[in-house]
N, C-alpha and C positions, 0 to 999 in steps of 0.2 A: 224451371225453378223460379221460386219468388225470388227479386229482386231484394225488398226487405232483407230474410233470410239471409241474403249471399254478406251484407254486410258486416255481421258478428263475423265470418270466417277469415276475411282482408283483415280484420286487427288482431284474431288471434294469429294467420300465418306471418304478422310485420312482429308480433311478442315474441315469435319463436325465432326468427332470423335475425328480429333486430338484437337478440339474447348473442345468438350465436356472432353476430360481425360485433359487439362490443367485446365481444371474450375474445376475438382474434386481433382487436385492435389493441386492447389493454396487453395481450402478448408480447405484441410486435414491440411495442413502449416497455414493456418490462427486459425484454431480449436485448435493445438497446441502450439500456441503462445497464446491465447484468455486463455489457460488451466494455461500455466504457469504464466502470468496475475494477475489471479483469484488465484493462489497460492501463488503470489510473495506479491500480497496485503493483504492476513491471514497475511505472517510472518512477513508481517510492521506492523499492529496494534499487533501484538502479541508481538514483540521484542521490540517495543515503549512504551506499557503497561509496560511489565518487564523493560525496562530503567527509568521509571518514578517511579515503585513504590519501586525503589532502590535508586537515585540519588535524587538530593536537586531540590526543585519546582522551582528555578531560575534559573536552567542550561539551556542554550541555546543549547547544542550539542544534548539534548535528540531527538527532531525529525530528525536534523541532521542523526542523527545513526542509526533511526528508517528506513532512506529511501535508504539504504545502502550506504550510504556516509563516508567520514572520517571525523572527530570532528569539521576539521577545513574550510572543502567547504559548502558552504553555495546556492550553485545553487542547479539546479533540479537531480533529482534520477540519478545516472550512471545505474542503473538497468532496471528500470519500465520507458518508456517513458514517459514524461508529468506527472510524479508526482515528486511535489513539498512541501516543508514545510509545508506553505500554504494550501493545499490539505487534511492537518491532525489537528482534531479536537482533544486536549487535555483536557481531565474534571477530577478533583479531586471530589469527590460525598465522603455524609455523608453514618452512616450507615444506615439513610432509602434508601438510593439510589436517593437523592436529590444532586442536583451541589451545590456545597459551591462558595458561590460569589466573595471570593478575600484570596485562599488559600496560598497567599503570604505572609500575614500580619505577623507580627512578633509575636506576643502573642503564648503563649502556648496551650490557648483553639483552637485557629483557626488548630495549628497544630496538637493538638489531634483531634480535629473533623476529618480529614481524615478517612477514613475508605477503600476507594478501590478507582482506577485511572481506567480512560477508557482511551480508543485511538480508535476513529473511522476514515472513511474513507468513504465519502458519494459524489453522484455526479460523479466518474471518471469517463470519456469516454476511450473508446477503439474503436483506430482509424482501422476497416479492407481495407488491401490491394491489394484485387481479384482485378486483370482488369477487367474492364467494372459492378462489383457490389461493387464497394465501398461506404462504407456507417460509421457511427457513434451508437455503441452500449454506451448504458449509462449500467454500471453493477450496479448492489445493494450496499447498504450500507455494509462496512467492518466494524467488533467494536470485541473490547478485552477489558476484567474486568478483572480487579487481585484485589486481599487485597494488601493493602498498606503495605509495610514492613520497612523501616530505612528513606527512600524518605532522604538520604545524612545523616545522621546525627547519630553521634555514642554516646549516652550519657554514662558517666564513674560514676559511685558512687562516693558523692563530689565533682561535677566539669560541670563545663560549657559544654555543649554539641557542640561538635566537628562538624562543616559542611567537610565534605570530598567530592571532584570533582569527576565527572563522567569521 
């Protein structure tokens, strides 16, 4: 065989492989982001549950905090792209595990009926980055239950019960 000749064929088989090991690598990059994702979203319903069944049922910073934000920005996640507030489902549930309709109310039954705080996370998409296989994964529902523990409120023997901020 010419020598000449042989050289068009070394760049077309480096076009075809080098195709192939970028699309396995931009995978593996995608896989690893998708992974950390799927972890970043446990520790928001997880950390969000625990901010609620600590802190008073009016505080606005609890999802705030939940989606690694600071108390006081109110945009979307600095973390997680595309999650936002919005994005997070907060439920106060009795103890059969029924939602309580308006665990704001002031009365002290309403406040005793608390019994455990959910935070889910239902619907995110994750947007993947592959050139030429870009596409939109919906991931599954995220959700965390705690028992309700103080939900802000420190009562003293004799005495009006204290709301303390988150």
């Amino acid at each position: 065989m010419n020598a000449r000749r042989m050289r068009g064929v070394y760049v077309v088989e480096f076009a075809i492989v080098g195709l192939l090991l970028f699309i396995v690598l931009f995978g593996v990059l995608e896989m690893g982001r998708l992974f950390f994702t799927v972890n970043a979203l446990n520790e928001t319903v997880r950390r969000g549950a625990r901010l609620a069944a600590v802190c008073e049922i009016h505080e606005p910073r609890i999802l705030r905090r939940a989606i690694f934000n600071a108390a006081e920005d109110s945009g979307a996640s600095s973390l997680i792209a595309n999650l936002e507030t919005a994005d997070l489902t907060l439920v106060y549930l009795d103890e059969s595990g029924a939602a309580i309709a308006n665990p704001a109310q002031a009365s002290a039954t309403g406040f005793n009926a608390i019994r455990y705080v959910q935070l889910r996370v239902e619907n995110f998409t994750f947007d993947l980055l592959i050139p030429g296989l870009s596409g939109v994964i919906t991931l599954p529902p995220f959700s965390s239950t705690l028992p309700r523990e103080s939900l802000g409120r420190h009562a003293e023997p004799d005495a009006v019960p204290e709301i303390t901020p988150c």
